[in-house]
C-alpha positions in Angstrom: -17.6 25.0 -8.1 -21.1 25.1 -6.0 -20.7 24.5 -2.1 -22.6 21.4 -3.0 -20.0 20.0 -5.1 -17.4 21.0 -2.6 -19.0 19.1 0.1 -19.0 15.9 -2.5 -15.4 16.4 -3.0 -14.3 16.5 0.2 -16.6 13.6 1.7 -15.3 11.5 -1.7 -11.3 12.5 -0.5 -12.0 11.8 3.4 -14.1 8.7 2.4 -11.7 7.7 -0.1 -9.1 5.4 1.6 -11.8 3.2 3.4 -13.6 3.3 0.5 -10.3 1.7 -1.5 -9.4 -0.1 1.3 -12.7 -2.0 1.2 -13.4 -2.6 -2.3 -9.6 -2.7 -4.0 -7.7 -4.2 -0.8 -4.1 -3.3 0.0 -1.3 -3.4 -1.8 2.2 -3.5 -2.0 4.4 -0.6 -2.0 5.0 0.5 -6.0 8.0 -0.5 -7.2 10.6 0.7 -9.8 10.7 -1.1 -13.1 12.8 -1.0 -15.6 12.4 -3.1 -18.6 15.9 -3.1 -19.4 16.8 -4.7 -16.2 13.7 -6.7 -15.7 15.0 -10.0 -16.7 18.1 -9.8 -14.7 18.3 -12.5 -11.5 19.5 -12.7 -8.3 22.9 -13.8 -8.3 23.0 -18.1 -7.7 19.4 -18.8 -8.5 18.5 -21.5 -10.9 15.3 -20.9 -11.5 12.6 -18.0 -11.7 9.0 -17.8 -10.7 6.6 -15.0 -10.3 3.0 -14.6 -9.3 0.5 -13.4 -11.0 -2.4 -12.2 -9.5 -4.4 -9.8 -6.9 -4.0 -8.6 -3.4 -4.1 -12.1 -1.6 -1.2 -13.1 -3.7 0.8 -9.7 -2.6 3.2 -9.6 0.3 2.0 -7.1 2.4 -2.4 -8.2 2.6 -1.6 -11.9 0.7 0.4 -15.3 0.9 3.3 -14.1 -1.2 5.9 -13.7 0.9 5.0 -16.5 3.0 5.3 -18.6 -0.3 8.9 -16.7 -1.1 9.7 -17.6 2.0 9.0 -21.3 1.7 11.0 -21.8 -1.8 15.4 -22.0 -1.4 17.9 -19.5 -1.9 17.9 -21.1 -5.5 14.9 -19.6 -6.8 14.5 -16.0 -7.4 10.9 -15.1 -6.4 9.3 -12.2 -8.5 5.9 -11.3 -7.0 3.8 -9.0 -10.1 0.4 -9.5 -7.8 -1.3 -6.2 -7.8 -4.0 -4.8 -5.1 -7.5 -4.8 -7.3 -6.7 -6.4 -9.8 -8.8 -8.9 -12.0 -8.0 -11.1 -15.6 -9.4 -7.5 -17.2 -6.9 -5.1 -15.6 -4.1 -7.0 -15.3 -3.6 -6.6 -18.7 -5.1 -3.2 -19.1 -3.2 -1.8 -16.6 0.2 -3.2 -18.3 0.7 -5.6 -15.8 0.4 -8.5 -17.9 3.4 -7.0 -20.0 5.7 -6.2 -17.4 5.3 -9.9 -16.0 6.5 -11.1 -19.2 9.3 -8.9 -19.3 11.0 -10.3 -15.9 11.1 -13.5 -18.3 10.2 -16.2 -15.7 10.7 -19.7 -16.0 6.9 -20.7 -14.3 3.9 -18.1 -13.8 2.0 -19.1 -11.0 -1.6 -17.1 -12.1 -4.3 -16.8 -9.7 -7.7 -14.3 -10.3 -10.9 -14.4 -9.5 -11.4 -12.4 -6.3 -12.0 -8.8 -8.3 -13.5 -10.9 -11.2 -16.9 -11.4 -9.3 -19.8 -9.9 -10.7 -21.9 -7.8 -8.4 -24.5 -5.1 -8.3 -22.2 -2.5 -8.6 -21.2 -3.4 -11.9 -17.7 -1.9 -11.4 -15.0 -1.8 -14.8 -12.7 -4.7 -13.1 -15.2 -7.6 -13.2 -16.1 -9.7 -15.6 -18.6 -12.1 -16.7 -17.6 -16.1 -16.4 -17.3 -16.5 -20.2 -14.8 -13.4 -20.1 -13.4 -15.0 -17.4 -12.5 -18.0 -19.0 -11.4 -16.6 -22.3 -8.7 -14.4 -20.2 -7.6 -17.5 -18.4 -6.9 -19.3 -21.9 -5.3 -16.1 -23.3 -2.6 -15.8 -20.4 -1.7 -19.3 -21.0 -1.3 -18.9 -24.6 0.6 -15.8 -24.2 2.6 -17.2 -21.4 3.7 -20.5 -23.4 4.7 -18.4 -26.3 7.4 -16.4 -24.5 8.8 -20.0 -23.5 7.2 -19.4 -19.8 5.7 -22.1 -18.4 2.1 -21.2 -16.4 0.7 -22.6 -13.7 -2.8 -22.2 -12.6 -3.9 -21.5 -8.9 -7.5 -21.3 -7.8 -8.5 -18.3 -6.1 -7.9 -18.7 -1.8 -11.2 -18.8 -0.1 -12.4 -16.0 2.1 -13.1 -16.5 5.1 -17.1 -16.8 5.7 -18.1 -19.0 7.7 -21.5 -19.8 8.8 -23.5 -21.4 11.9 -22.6 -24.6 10.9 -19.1 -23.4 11.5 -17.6 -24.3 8.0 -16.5 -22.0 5.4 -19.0 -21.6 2.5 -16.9 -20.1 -0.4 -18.0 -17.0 -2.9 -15.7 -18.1 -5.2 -16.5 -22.1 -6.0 -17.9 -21.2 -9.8 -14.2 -19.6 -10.6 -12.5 -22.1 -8.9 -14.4 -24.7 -11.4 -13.8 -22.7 -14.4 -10.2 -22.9 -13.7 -9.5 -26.3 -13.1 -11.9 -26.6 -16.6 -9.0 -24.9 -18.2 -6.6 -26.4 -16.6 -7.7 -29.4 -17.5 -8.5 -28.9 -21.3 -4.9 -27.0 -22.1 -3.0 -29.2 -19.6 -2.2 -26.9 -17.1 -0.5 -27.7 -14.1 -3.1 -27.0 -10.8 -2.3 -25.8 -7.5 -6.2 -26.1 -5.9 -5.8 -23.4 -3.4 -9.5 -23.0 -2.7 -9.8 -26.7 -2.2 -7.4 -26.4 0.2 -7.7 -23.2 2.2 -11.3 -24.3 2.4 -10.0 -27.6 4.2 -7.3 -25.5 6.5 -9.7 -23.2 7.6 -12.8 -25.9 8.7 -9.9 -27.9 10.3 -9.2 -24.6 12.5 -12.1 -22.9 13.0 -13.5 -19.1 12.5 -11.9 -17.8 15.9 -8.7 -19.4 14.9 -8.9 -18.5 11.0 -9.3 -14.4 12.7 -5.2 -15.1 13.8 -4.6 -14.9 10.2 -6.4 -11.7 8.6 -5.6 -8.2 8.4 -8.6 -6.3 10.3 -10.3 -2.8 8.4 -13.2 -0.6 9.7 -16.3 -1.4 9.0 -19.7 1.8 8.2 -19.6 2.7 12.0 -15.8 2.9 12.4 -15.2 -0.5 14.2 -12.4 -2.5 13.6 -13.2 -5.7 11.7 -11.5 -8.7 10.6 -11.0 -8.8 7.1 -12.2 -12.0 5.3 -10.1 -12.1 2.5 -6.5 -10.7 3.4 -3.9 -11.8 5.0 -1.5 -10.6 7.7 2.4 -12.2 8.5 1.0 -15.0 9.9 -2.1 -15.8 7.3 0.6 -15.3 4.6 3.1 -18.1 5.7 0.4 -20.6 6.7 -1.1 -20.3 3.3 2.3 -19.7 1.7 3.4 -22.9 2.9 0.3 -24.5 1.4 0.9 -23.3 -2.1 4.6 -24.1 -2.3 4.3 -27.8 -0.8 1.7 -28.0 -3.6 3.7 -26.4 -6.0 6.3 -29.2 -6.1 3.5 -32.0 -6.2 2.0 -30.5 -9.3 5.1 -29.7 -10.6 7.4 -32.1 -9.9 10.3 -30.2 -11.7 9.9 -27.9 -8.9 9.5 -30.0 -5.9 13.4 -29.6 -4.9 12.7 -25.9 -4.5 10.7 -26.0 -1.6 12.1 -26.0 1.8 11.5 -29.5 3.5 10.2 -27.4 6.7 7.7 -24.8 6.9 9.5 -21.2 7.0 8.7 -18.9 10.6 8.0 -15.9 10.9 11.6 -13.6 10.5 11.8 -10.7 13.0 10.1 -7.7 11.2 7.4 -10.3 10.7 7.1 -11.2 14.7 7.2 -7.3 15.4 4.2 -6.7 12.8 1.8 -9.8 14.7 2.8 -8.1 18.0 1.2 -4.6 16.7 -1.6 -6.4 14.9 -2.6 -8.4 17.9 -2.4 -4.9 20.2 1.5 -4.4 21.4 2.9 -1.0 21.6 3.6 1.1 18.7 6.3 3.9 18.1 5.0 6.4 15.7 7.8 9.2 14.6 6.9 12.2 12.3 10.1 14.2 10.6 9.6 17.0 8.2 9.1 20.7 7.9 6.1 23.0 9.0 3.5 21.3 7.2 4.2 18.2 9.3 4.6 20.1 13.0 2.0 20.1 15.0 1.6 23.8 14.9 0.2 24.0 11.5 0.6 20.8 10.0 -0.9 18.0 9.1 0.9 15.8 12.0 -1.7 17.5 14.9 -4.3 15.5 12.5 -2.4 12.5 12.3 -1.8 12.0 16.1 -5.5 12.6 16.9 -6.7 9.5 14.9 -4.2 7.0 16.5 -5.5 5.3 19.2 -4.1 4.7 22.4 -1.8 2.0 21.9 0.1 4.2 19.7 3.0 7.0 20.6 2.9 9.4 17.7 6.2 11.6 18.2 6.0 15.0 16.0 9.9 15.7 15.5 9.0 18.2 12.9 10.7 21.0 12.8 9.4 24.6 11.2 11.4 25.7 8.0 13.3 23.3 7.8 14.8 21.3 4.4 15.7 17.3 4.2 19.6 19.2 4.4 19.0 21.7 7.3 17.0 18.6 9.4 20.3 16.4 9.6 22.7 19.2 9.1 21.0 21.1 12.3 21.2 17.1 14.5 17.4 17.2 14.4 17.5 13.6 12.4 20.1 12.2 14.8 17.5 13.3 17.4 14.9 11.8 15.7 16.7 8.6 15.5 17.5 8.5 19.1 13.5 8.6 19.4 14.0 4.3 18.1 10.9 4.4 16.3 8.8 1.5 15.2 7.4 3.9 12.1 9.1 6.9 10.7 6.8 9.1 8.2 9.3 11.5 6.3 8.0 14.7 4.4 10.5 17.2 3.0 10.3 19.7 0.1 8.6 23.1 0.7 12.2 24.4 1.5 14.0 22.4 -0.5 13.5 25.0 -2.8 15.6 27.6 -4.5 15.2 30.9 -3.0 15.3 29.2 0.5 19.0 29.8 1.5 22.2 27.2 0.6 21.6 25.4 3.9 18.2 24.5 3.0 18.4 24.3 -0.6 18.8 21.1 -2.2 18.4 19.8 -5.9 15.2 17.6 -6.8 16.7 14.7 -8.5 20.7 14.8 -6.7 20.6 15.8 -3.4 17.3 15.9 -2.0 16.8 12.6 -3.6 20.2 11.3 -1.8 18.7 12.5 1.5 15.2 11.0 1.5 17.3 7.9 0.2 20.0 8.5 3.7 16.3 8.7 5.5 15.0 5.2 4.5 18.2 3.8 5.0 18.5 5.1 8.3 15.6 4.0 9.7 15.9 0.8 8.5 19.2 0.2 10.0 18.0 0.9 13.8 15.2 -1.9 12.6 12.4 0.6 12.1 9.8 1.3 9.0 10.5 3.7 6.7 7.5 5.4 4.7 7.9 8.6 2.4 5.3 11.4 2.1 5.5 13.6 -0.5 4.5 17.1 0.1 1.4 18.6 1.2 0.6 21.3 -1.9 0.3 24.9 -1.2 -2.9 26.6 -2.0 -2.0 29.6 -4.1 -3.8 29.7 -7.4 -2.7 31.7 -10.7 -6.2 32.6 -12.8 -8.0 29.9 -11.1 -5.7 27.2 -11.5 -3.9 25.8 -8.9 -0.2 26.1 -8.7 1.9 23.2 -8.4 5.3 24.2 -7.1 6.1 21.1 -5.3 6.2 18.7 -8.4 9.8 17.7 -8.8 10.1 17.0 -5.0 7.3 14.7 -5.3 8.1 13.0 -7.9 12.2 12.7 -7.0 10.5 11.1 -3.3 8.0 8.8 -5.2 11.0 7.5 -7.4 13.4 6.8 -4.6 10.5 5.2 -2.3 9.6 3.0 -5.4 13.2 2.4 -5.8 13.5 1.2 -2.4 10.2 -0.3 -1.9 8.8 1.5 0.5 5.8 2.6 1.3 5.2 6.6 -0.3 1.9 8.4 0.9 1.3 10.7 -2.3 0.0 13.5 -0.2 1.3 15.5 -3.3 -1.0 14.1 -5.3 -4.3 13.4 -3.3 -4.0 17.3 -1.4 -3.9 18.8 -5.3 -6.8 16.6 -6.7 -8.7 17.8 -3.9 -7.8 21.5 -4.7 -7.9 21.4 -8.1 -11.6 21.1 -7.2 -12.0 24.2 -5.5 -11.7 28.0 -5.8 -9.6 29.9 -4.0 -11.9 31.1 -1.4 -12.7 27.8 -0.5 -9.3 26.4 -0.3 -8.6 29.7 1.8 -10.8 27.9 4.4 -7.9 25.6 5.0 -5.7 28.7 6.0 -4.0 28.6 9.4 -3.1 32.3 10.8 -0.8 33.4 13.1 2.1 30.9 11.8 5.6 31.9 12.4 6.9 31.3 9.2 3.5 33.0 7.0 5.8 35.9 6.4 8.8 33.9 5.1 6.2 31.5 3.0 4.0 34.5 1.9 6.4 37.5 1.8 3.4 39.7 -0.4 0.4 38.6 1.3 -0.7 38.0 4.8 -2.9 35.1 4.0 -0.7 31.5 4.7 -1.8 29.2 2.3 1.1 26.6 3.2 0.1 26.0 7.1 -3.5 24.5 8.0 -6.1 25.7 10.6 -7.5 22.6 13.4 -9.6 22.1 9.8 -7.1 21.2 7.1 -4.7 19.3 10.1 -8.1 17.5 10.7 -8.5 16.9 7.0 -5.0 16.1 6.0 -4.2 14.3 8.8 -7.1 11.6 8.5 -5.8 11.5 4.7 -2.5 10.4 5.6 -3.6 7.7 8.1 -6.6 6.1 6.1 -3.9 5.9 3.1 -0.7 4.7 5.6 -2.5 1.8 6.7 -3.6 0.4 3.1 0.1 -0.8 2.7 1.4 -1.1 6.5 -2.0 -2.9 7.3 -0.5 -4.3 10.6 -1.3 -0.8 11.6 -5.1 -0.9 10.8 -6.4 -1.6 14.5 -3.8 1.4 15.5 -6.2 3.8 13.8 -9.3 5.2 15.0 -12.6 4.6 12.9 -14.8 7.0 11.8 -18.5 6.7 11.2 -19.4 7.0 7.2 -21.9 9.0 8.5 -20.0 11.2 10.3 -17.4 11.1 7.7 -19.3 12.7 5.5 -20.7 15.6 7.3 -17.4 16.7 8.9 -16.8 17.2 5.4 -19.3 19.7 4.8 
């Protein structure tokens, strides 16, 4: 790989959670799904209803759980909504065919947002003919496994103009829709119609109290036009249950005669979002210490409203860490946010009080972890591990797989959110030779020798380079899911993005 191609490599990795972040918006934390189990509900609900859609249908960036909220302890609410997606993906990205799986009694559908056409032509848009004909084929699809759909025009973003009214993108979708609706005798919900009239009613500095905020080219924090934080998603929530009963009358007795607030965790997320204190706690092994991990990194892009603890410990396992009273320690920390990385000695070969088995025990800790945390009120979020840099005939090799994927499984299992360092730290090297990945190499680390018993060179640890690197990684991609953190981190120019990366 030329130095050139390098360069593009790393700007793309560095660049690449704004980048998302921008064009797909957040989304929820994956969950697990299992088709067997899919169409099992919650015990004493009468009814079922998901929602189909993109991000500003989700619950973390959309009105989703705001709507939940709004419905009784009768219906179980199943939210499919996915970050990105559009009437094309959806479906291509099996979507579509999960949904139906859960076996809902109503679909409540909504696209349109990352159906837009623009210049950059990108794989999830479509034109409006497309548009239409995916509309009509949901329905159809939908009625046939006995589900009943109900359409929702896209909510409006937020762009208002100097005669201080909102002036919607997405009015031609909106139309198509209730077209559709219309001819195969759809129930409605006219969100856009709606939101529209909310937001002129309140204003632009008012309709700011309800969005998430993301960085704009020169690193400032903005407010995000489409998305929605706790309190955006019950206003609008609210909006598209009450109208939700009056188009379907069947369902009117569902929805809670007074508007749902806010529930603690959601109070504590609009105190960070609107610039309260913030607890950040780091747990993990030497590739999380500040010494020569990616945590140093981390810290250094939060701003000052944030205390970022690093309780990291050097060679230490997910056992050794509570086994040793550093977890109980960490605890005592009361964090708002705890980031947990473990694997590089969960390993065989390090020891029996460090080793620990991928898919029993180390899986049963990270589980202990998130439960943990939760129960002193804090956010859990799992990080899978940083890779090593040691390549076998020019490919890379990936000794850290089965921890990664035993933490992604039980963070999807407990829907949480997982950073998949794992993953985004290998593309990256998978890209490179080994002298350049060997420019990530820290020296002088106490444990090189036990990491790198035949060579002096650590490829485990990172120089002020790779904690840089790594560090900005896990923060651009941390705050795509727990957005309320967004003004918490410090933006970088694209610019200058781009040429630290060189």
């Amino acid at each position: 790989m030329t130095r050139s191609t390098q360069r593009n490599w790393l700007a793309m990795l560095i660049l690449g959670a704004a980048t998302i972040t921008r064009a797909f918006a957040q989304g929820d934390p994956p969950r697990a799904f299992d088709a067997a189990t899919a169409a099992l509900r919650a015990p004493g609900t009468t009814v079922r209803i998901d929602l189909i859609g993109d991000s500003t249908q989700t619950n973390n960036a959309g009105y989703g759980r705001g709507f939940c909220a709004n419905l009784t302890a009768k219906v179980d609410c199943v939210n499919m909504a996915k970050g990105g997606a559009s009437t094309k993906t959806f479906r291509e990205q099996g979507l579509w065919e999960k949904s139906l799986q859960t076996k809902p009694d109503y679909m409540l559908i909504q696209f349109g947002h990352n159906d837009m056409e623009s210049k950059d032509h990108l794989p999830r848009q479509t034109t409006m003919a497309e548009y239409e004909a995916n509309l009509r084929r949901y329905i159809d699809e939908a009625r046939a496994a006995g589900i009943k759909p109900v359409l929702v025009t896209p909510l409006t973003r937020r762009y208002f103009e100097a005669d201080g009214k909102v002036h919607s993108d997405l009015l031609a979708h909106s139309e198509t829709m209730k077209m559709v609706a219309a001819e195969m005798k759809v129930p409605l919900i006219d969100l856009q119609r709606d939101s529209i009239a909310y937001l002129d009613g309140i204003g632009e500095k008012a309709s700011n109290t309800l969005a998430i905020t993301k960085k704009d080219d020169d690193g400032k924090t903005i407010f995000d036009k489409t998305h929605l934080d706790w309190k955006g998603s019950y206003v609008f929530g609210r909006i598209v249950a009450v109208d939700m009963g009056k188009a379907v009358p069947a369902l009117s007795k569902y929805v809670r005669p007074q508007a749902a607030t806010l529930p603690p965790e959601g109070v504590k997320a609009m105190k960070i979002i609107e610039g309260g204190p913030v607890k950040i706690v780091l747990v993990g092994d030497s590739t999380v210490n500040a010494e020569g991990g990616w945590g140093k990194g981390f810290c250094a892009v939060m701003t000052p409203n944030v205390t970022c603890m690093n309780e990291a410990l050097n060679g230490r396992s997910s056992k050794s860490f509570i086994d040793e009273g550093a977890w109980a320690k960490a605890l005592a920390d009361k964090g708002d946010y705890y980031l947990i990385q473990f694997g590089h000695n969960d390993m065989k070969g390090k020891g029996p009080e460090r080793e620990t088995d991928p898919e029993t025990t180390f899986a049963a800790n990270i589980r202990r972890y998130i439960h943990d945390v939760r129960t002193i009120g804090g956010v859990p979020v799992v990080v899978t591990s940083l890779s090593r840099r040691n390549y076998r005939n020019g490919v890379l090799v990936q000794d850290l797989k089965d921890y990664s994927a035993a933490a992604r499984r039980v963070g999807m299992e407990e829907n949480v959110t997982v950073i998949d360092l794992n993953a985004m730290s290998t593309k990256l090297l998978e890209g490179m030779t080994q002298a350049q990945a060997d420019e990530f190499d820290a020296t002088g680390h106490e444990d090189q020798r036990a990491e790198n018993k035949k060579s002096a060179t650590d490829r485990t640890h990172l120089n002020d380079k790779g904690q840089a690197l790594f560090g900005r990684m896990v923060a651009d991609n941390l705050v795509r899911t727990q957005v309320e953190l967004g003004p918490d981190v410090i933006g970088e120019p694209a610019k200058a993005k781009a040429a630290g990366a060189q």
